[in-house]
C-alpha positions in Angstrom: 148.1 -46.8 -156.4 145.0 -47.2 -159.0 141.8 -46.9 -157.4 138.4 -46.5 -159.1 135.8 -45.3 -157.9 131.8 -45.2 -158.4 129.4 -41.9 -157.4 125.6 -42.5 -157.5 124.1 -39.1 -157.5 120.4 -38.6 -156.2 120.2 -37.5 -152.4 123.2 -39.0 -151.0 126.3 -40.8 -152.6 127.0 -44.7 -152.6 130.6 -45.2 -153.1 132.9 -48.6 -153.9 136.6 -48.2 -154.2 139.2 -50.5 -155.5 142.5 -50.3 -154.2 146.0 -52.0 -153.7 147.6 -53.5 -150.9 150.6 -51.7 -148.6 152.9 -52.8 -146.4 152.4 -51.7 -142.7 153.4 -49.1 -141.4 156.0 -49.6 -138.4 156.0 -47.2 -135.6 159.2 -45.5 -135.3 160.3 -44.7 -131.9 163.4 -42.3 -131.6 165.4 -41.3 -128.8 164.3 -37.8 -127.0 167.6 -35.9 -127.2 168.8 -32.4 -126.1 168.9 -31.1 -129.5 165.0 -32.3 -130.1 164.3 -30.8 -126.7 165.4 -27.3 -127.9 162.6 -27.4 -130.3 159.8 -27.9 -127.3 160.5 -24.7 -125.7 160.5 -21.2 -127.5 160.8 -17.7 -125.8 159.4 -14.4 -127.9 158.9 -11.1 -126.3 158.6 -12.0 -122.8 156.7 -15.3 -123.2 157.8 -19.0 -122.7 155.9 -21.6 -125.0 155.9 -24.9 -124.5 155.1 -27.3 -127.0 154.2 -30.9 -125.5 155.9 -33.8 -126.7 153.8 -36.4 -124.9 150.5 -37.4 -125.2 148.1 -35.9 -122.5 145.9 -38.9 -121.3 144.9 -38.4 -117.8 148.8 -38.9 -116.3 148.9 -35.1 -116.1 152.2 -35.3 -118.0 151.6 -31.6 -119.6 151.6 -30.0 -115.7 154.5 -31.7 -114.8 156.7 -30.9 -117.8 155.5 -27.0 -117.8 157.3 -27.4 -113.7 160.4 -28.8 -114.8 160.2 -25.8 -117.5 160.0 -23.2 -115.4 162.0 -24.0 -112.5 165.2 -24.7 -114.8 164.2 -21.3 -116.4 163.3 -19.6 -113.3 160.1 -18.1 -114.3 156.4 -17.7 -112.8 153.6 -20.4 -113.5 151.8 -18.1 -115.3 154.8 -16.8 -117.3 154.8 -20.1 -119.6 151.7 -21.4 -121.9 151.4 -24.6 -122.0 150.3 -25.9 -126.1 149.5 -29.3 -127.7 151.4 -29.5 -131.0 150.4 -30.8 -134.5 153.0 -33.0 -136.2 154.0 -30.1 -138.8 154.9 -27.9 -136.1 157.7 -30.3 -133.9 160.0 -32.9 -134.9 158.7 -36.8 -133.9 158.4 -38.2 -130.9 157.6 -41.4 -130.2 154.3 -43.1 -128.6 153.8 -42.3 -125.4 153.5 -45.6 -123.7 155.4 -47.4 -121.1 155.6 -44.7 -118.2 158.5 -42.9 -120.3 157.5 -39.6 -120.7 159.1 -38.2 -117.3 162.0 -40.5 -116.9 163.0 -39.9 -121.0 161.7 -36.3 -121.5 162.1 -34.6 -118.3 166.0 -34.1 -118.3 166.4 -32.9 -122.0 163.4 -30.4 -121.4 165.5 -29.7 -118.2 168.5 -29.3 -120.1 167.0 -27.0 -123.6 165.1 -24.8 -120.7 168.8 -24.1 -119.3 170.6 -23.6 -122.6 167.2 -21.2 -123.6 168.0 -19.8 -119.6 171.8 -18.8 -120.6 171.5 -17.5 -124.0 169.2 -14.9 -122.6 171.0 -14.1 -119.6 174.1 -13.4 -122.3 171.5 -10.9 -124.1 170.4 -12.9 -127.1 167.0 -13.1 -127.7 166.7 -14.7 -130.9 168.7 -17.6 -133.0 169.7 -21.0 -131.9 172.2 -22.2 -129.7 173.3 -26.5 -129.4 172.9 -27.6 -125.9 175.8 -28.4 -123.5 175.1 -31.3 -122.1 175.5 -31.7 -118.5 174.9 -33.7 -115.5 171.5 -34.2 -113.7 173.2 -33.2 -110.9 173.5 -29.6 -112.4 170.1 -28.9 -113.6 168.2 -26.6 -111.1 164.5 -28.8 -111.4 166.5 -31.7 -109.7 167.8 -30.0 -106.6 166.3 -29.8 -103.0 164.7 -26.8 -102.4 162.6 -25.9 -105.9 160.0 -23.6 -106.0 157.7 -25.7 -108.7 159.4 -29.6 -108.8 158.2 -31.5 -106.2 155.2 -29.5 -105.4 151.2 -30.0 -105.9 150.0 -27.5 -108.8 146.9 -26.7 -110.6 146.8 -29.1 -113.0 146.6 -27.6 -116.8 143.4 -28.4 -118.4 142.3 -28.6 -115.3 139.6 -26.3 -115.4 138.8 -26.4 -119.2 137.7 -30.4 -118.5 135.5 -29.8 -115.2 133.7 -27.0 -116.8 133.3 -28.9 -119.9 135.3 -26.7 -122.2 136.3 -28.5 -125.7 139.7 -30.3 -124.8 138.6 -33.9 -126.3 138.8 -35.0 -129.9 134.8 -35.8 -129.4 134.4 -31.8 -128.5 136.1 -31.0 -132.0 133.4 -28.9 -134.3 133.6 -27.8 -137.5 131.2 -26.2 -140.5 129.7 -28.2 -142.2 130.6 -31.8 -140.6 129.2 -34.8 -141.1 129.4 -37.9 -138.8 130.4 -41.4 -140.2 130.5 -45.1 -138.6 132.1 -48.5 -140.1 129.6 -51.3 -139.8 131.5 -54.7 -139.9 130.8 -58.9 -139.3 129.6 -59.3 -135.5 132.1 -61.6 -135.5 135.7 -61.6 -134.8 137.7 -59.6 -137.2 140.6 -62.9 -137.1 137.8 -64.7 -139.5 137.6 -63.8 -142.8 133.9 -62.2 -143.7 132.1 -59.7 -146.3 129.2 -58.4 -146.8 125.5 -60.4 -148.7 123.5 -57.9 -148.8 122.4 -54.3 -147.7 118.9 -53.0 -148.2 120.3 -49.0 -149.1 116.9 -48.2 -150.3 115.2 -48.0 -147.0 118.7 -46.3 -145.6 118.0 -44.1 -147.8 114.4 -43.0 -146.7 116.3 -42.7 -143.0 116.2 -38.6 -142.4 119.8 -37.2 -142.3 121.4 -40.0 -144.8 124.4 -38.9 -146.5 126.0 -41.9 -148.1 126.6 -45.7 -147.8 130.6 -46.1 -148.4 132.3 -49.6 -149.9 136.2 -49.2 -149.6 139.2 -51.9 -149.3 140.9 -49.9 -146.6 138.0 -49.7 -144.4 138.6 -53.6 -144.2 140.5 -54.8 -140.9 141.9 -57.3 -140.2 140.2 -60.1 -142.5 136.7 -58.3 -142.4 135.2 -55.8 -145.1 133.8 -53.1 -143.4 131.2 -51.0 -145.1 130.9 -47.4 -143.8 127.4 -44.7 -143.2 127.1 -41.0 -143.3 124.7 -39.1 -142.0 124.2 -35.3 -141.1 123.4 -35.8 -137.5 125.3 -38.4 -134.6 121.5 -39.9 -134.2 120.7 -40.7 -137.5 123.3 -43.2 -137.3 121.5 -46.0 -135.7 118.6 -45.3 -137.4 121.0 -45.8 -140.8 122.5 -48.6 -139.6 119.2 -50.9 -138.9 117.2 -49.8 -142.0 120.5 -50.9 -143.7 119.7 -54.2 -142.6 123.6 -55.6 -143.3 123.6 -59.4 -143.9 127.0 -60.8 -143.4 129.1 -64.3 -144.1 132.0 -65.5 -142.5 134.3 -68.6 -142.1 134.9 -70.4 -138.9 134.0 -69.7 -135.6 135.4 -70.5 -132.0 134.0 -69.9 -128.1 135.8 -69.7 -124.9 136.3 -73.0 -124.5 138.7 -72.9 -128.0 140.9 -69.9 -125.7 141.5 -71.9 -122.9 142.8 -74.7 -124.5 145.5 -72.9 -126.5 146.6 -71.0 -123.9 146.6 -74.0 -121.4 150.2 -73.8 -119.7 150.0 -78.2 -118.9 149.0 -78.8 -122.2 151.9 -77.0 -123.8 154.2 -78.3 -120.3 153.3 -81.8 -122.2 153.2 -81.0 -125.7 156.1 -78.7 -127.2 157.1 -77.0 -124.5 158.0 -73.0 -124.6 160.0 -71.2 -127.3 161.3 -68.6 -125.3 163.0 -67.7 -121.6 163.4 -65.0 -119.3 165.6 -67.4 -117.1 167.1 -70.2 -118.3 168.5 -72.5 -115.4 168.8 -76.2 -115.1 166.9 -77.4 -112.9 165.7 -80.6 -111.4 162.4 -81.3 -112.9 161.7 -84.6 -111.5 160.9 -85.0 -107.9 158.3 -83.0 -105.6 158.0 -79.6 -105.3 157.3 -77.6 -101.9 154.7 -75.3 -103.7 153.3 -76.5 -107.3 150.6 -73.6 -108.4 148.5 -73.1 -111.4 147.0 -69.2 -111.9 144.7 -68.7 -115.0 143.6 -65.2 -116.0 141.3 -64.2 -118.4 140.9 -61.6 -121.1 140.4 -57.9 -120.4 139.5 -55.0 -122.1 140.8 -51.3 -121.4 137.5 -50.1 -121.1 138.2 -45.5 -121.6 135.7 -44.4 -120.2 136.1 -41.7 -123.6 135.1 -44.2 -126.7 138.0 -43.7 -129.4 137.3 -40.9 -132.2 138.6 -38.9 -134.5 137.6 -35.8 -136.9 139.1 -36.1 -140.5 138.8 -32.6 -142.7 140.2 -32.0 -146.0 141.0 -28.4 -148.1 139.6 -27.7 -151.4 144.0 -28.5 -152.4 143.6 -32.3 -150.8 145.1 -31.3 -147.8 144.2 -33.3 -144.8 143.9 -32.2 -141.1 143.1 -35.1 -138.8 142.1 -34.4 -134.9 142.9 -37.9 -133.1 142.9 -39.1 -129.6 145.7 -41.6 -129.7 148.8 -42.0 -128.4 151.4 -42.1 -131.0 150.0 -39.3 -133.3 152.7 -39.4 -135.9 152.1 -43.4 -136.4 148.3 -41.8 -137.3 150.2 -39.6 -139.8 152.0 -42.3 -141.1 149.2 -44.8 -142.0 146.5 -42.5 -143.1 149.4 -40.8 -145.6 150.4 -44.4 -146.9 146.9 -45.7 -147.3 145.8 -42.6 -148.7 149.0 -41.7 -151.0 149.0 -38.4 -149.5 152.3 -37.0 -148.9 153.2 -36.6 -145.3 153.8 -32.7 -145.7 149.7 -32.6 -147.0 148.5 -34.2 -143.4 148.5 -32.4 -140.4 147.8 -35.1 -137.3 146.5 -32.6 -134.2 146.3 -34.1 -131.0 143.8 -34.2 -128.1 144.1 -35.1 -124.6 142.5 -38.3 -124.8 139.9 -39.5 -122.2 141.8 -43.0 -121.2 144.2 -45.2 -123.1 145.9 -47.6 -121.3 147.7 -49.0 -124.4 144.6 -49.1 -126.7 144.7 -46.6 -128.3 148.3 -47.0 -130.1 147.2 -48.2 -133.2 145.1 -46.5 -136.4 141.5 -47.6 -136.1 138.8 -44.7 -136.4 141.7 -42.0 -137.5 141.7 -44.5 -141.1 138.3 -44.8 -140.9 137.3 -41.1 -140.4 140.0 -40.4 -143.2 138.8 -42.8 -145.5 135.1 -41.4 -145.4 135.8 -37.7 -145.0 138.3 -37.9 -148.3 134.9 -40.0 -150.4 132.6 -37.5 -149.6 134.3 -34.3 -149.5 133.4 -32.9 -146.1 135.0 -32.7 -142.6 133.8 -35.7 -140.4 133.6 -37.2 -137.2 133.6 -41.0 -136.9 133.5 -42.4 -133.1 133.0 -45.8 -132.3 130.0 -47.1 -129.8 130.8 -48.7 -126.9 130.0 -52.2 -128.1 132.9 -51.2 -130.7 135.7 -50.6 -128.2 135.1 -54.2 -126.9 134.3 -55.9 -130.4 136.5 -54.6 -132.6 139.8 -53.2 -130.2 142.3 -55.3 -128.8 142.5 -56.7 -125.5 144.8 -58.1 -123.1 145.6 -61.9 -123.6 144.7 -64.4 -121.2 147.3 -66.3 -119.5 147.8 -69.1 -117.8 151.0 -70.0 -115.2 152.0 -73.2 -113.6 154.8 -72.0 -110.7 156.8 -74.7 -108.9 159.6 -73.8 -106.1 161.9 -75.8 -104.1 162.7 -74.4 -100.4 166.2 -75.3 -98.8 166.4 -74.5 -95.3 163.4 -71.8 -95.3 165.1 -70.4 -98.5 164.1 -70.1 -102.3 166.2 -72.7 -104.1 164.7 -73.7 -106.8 161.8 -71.6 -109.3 160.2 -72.8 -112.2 158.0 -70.4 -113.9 155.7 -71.6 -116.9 153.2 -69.7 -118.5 151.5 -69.3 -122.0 149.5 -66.0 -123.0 148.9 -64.6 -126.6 151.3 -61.1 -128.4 151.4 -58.3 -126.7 153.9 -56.1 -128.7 153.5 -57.9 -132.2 149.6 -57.3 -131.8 147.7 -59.4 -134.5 145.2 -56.1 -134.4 147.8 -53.9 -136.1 150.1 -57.1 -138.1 149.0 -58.7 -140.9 149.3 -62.6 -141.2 152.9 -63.1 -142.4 154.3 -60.5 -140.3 153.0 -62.0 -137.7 154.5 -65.6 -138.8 158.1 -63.8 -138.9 157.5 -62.1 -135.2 156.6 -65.5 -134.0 159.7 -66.2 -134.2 161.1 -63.8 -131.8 160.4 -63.4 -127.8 157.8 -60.8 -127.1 159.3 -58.4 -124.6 155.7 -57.0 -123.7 154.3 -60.7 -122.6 158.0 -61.2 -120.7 157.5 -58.4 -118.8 157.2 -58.4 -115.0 158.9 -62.3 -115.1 162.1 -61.4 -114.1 162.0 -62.8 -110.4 163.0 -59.7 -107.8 163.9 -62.4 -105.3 167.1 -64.2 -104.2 166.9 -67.9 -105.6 169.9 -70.4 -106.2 168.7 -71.3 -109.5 165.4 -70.3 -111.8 163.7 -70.5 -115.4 161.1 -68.9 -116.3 159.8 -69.6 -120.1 156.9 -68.8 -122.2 154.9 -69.8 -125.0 152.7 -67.3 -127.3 149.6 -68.8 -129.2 147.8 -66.9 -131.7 144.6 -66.1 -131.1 141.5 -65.8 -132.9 140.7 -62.4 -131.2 142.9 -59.1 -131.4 145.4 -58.8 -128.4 147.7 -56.3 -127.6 149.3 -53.8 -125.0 147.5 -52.9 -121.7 148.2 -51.2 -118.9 151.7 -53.0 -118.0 151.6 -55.0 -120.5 152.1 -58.6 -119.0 153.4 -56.9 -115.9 150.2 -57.1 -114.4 149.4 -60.9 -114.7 152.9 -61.8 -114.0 152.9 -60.3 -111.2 149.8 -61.4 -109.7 150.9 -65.2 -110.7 154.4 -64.6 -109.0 153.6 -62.9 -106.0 151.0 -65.7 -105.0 153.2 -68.6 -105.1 155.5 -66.2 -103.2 153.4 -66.1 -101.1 153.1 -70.1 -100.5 156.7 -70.0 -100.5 156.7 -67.8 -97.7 153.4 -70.1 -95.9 155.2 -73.0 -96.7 158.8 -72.1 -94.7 156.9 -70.7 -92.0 157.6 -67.4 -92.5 155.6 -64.1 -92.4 155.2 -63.3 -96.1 156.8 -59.6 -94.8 159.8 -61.1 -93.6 160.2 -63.8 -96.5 160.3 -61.4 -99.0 162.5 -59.0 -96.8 165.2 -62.1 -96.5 164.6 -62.6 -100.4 164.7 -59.2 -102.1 167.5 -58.4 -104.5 167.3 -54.7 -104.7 167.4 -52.6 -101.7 164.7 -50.2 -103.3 162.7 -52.6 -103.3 163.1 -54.1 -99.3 162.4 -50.2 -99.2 158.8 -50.0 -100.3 158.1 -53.6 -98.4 159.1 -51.5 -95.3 157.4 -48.2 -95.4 154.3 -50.6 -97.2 154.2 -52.7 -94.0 154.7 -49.9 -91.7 152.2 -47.6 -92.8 149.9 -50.7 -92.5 149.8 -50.8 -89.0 148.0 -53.8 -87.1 145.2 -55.5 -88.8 141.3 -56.1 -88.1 140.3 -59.0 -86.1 138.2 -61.4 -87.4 135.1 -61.7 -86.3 132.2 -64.9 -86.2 130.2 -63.2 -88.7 132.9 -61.7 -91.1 136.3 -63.3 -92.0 139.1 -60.6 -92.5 142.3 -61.2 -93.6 145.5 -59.1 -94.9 147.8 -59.7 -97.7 151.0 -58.4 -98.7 152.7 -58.3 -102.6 155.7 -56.4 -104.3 157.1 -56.1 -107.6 159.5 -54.5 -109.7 158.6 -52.3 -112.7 161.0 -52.2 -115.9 163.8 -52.4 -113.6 163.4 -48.7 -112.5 160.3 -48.3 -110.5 159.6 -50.1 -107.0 156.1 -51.0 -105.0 154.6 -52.9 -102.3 151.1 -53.1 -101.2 148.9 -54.5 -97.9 145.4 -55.3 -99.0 143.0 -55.0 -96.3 139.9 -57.8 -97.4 136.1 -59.0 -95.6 134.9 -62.2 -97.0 131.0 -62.5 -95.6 129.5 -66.0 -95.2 128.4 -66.6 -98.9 132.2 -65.8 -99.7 131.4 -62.4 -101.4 134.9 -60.1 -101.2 135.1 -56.6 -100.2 138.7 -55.0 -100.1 138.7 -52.3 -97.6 141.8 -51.0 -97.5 145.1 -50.8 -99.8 148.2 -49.1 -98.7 151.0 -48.8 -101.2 154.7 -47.3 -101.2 156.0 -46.7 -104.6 159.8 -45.4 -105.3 160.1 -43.4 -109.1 163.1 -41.9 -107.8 162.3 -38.0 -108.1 158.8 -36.9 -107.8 158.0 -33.7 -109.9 154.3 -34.1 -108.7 153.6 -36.1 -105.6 149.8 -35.3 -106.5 149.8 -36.7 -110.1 152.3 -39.6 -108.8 149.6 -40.4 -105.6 147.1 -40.4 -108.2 148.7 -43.0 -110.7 149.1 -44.8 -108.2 145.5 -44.8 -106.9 144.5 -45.5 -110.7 147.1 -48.9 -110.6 145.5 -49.8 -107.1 142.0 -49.9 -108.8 143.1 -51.5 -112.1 144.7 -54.0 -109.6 141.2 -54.3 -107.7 139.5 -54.9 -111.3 142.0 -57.5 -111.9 141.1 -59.7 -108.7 137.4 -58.7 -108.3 135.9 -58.6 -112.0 138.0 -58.2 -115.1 136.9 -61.1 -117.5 136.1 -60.6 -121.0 134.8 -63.8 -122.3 134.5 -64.8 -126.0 130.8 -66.4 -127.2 130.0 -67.2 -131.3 133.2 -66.3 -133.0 133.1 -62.5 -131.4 133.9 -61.3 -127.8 131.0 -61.6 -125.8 130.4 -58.3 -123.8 129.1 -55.1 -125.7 128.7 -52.7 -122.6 130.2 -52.4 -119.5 126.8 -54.0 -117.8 128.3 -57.0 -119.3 132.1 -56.5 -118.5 132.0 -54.2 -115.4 134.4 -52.1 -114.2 134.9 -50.9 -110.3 132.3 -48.7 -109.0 132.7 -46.0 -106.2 131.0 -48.1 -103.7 134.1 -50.6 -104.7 136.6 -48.1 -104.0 138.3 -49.1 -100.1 140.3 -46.7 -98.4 143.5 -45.8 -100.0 146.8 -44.8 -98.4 149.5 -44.2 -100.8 153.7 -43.2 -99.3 156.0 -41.8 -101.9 159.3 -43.3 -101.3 161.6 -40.5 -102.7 165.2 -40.6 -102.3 166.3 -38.6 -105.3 168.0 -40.0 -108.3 166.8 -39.8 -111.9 163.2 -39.8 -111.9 161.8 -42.9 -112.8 157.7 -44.0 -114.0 154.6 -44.2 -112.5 151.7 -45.2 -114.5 151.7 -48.7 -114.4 154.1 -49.6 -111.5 151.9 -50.3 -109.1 149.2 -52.7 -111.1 152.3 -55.3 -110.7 151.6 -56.0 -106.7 147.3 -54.6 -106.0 145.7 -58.6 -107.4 147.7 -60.6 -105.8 148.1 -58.2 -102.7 144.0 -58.9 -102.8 144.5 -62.7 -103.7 146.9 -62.9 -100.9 144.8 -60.9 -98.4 141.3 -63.5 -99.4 144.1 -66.4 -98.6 144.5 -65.1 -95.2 140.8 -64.7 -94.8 139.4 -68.0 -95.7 142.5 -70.5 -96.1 141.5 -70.6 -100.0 144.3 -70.0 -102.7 142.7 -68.6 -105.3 143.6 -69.9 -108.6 141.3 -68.9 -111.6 140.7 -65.3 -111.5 138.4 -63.2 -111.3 137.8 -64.3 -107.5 134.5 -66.2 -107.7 132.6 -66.5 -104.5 131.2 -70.2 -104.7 134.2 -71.4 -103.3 134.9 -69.1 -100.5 131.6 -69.5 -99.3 130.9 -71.0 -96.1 129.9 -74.7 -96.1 126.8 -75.1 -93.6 127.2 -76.8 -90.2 125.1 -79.9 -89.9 
């Protein structure tokens, strides 16, 4: 790869880079084996060391594993320490994303722990040893009776992040470091733009500017980006509007443009769908008993920690890079192919990371931070601001469903299930143009998931288009689990009105899987009797269930006040959730409780609307998130009845909305259809 590049001496630098194209990068995402679990635990002079080979992001996976460890080994808490790995220390692992990390990592941990536990109860104390496989049923952290697995502990980090001790990539410091930021179009990165003009001069007047940095890979998507330095986080804004950046771009689009490509009867009249998740004949023509249209809108992930990363390079060109993401060896793989550095010269060290939620899977400010830190020759930390994470990250698509289903005789006959989103897996954020052509080609799994129906029906189809879109999309929490759900689970919910059935006992007569009649019980149980109504406040109770990658089970009751001007308070959610075997019933309650107010988001507030070619929002007064006051009352039962154990961070987002949605319908007679709930039409019409 030929580059040039161009230094200007005198106070700072101003740098332009010519480069060649690559390739992307694909994530690679092998297996977690025995053999790779032998390298995650280590045992010298006494001590246990456990190196993590997940991603610590709020799911507390780190506490859980270090339980498994030592009950298998049959050690004290305090006997094991607990360490988050760079990639030259432990063979690759792959993202952690999709509630995985317990149900694929626990048993092999389980399993090296008790090969480590037998070699030293023979008397050797150093070497290797392969692992003998065995059966879950003969690893000690799976049987009744443990002293650590299925137990509340204190949670590792614990106390390092309440008394603010430095476990975030933000909290990295070094000597000598330097802060960056990448100034792009403010408009969407899907339209091609560069940069007119700059005014550097009066940047350079700005107190603490370092440099003013023109490089091809700071481009992304089909933007240039153009990136600052300064010697202080501060100066940066004050860089960035004596800059005075003048930019030109090509096209534009508004909300209006989203809608109508994502608009499920347009495509139900025009070219149909490309791909199924069932694919029965059915009888099109005719009435329907229930014929339902549910449109969602765009939302962001909204961390509360703002991505970042710290990029530092040795006086040899080797790189150490301190990200927050959640594949940290994908980070190693891009920045070494866009930098030509070879991947035994980068060290990728990762931080617990202060919310993901499937954002932060691609390489954004790791390249970025890389890019600058390798021009001017110091360690520095790029982070982006808050109107970044929703301008220039992905989101999750809008969607929109048309549901029809035939009753016969109280029961579910016939289901039709329509719906057209934008890529989830095959992100346009992370592929470029004709990659994405060729992945158009193929069903994306992520925007399929959560439309298998749980429910006995003689014959169903459910089928899908994908449109791209002129903003980034991409995974979020559940991927399409989440709107699926709440689209299913209403007209289920019609279904159940229309046959005259309580929506309990419908979906008890219905369900497929007895896990899953299960959670609906102990759901329904735990509920108890509802609130009246009263004159001055309608109350009403709704009930939803889903199914989560085919190995995780919940059902919630949503508990819901609508006052006169048809403004919606949820006051109560009660949810059973089945993962098979718990290691922590805390960390499990709590994913669950972080699902039920995702869910609430979903119903209440979650729109991100797109205005002048860019997403609109730039701060979370403009695309809120729940608030405490928000928060109801939450009762969550952990349905454990052994077994593998299964996931929990995202099951429960697949029943909490349309629970809610259900619970309004109860309330006021109104089914709502276009989401967020808006309160104009659950208000209360005036008596004359």
């Amino acid at each position: 790869m030929k580059r040039r590049a161009f230094i200007q001496a005198g106070g700072g630098l101003s740098v332009a880079i010519l480069t060649g194209c690559a390739l992307p990068v694909i994530p690679k995402r092998p297996a977690a084996g025995y053999e790779d679990a032998l390298g995650w635990i280590r045992h010298r002079d006494g001590r246990y060391e456990l190196l993590l080979p997940r991603v610590e992001m709020g799911q507390n996976i780190g506490t859980a594993l270090k339980q498994v460890a030592c009950e298998e080994l049959g050690i004290e808490w305090h006997q094991l320490e607990l360490r988050l790995p760079h990639t030259g220390e432990m063979a690759r692992v792959r993202a952690t994303v999709g509630s995985e990390s317990v149900k694929d990592f626990a048993v092999p941990l389980a399993q090296a722990c008790a090969t480590l536990r037998d070699a030293l109860a023979a008397g050797l104390s150093s070497g290797e040893r392969a692992p003998t496989p065995r059966p879950i049923s003969e690893l000690r952290a799976f049987q009744p009776g443990a002293r650590h697995v299925g137990r509340a502990v204190s949670i590792e980090q614990g106390r390092a992040i309440v008394t603010g001790a430095p476990v975030y990539v933000a909290d990295v410091r070094l000597p000598g470091m330097l802060y960056g930021r990448v100034l792009r179009a403010p408009v969407s990165a899907e339209l091609p733009s560069s940069l007119v003009s700059i005014n550097e001069a009066a940047a350079r007047q700005v107190r603490g500017w370092v440099a003013v940095v023109r490089d091809p890979r700071l481009k992304q998507g089909l933007g240039e980006g153009i990136g600052i330095v300064a010697r202080t986080p501060g100066a940066l804004d004050r860089i960035e509007a004596a800059l005075d950046a003048r930019w030109q771009w090509q096209g534009g689009f508004g909300q209006a443009d989203i809608d109508r490509s994502i608009d499920v009867d347009r495509h139900l009249a025009g070219d149909g769908f490309k791909h199924a998740v069932h694919d029965d004949t059915l009888d099109v023509e005719g009435d329907w008993d229930v014929d339902l249209r549910i449109d969602i809108p765009m939302a962001a992930h909204a961390p509360i920690q703002p991505r970042a990363a710290v990029a530092a390079f040795d006086t040899e060109g080797r790189l150490d890079l301190w990200v927050g993401s959640q594949d940290v060896y994908y980070q190693r793989d891009v920045v070494c192919k866009r930098l030509g550095l070879d991947v035994d010269r980068v060290r990728v060290h990762g931080s617990r990371v202060g919310g993901a939620f499937g954002g932060k899977t691609i390489c954004t400010v790791e390249l970025e931070a890389a890019v600058l830190a390798q021009v001017v020759r110091q360690p520095l930390k790029l982070q982006w601001t808050r109107a970044q994470e929703f301008r220039q990250g992905f989101h999750r698509p809008p969607s929109s469903h048309r549901i029809r289903a035939r009753l016969r005789q109280g029961q579910l006959d016939q289901w039709w299930h329509a719906f057209a989103s934008s890529h989830i897996l095959f992100t346009n954020a992370g592929l470029p143009v004709w990659l994405q052509r060729l992945t158009d080609l193929v069903p994306d799994a992520g925007a399929a998931r959560g439309a298998q129906l749980p429910y006995r029906c003689t014959r169903k189809r459910a089928e899908f288009a994908l449109y791209r879109l002129p903003v980034f999309t991409g995974p979020w929490r559940g991927l399409g689990a989440g709107p699926n759900g709440l689209a299913m689970e209403s007209a289920i919910d019609e279904c159940a009105r229309r046959a005259g059935v309580d929506p309990v006992t419908f979906r008890l007569q219905h369900a497929e899987d007895a896990r899953l009649a299960r959670v609906l019980r102990e759901a329904a149980s735990r509920a108890g009797a509802p609130h009246a109504a009263t004159p001055a406040m309608r109350r009403g109770r709704g009930v939803a269930c889903g199914v989560y990658k085919q190995l995780s089970f919940v059902a919630v009751v949503a508990e819901v006040e609508v006052d006169d001007e048809g403004r919606t308070r949820v006051t109560r959610l009660v949810c059973a959730h089945d993962c098979g075997t718990v290691i922590n019933p805390d960390q499990v309650r709590a994913q669950c409780e972080g699902n039920l107010v995702w869910g609430l988001g979903m119903a209440l507030m979650d729109r991100l609307g797109a205005a002048d070619a860019r997403i609109g929002p730039s701060s979370f007064a403009e695309a809120p998130i729940p608030s405490m006051h928000q928060i109801p009352a939450m009762d969550v039962v952990l349905v454990d009845e052994g077994g593998a154990p299964g996931g929990a961070g995202e099951t429960a987002i697949v029943a909490t909305a349309a629970a809610i949605a259900n619970a309004v319908r109860e309330a006021t007679g109104v089914r709502i259809q276009r989401f967020p709930i808006d309160a104009t039409p659950l208000a209360r019409q005036p008596t004359t």
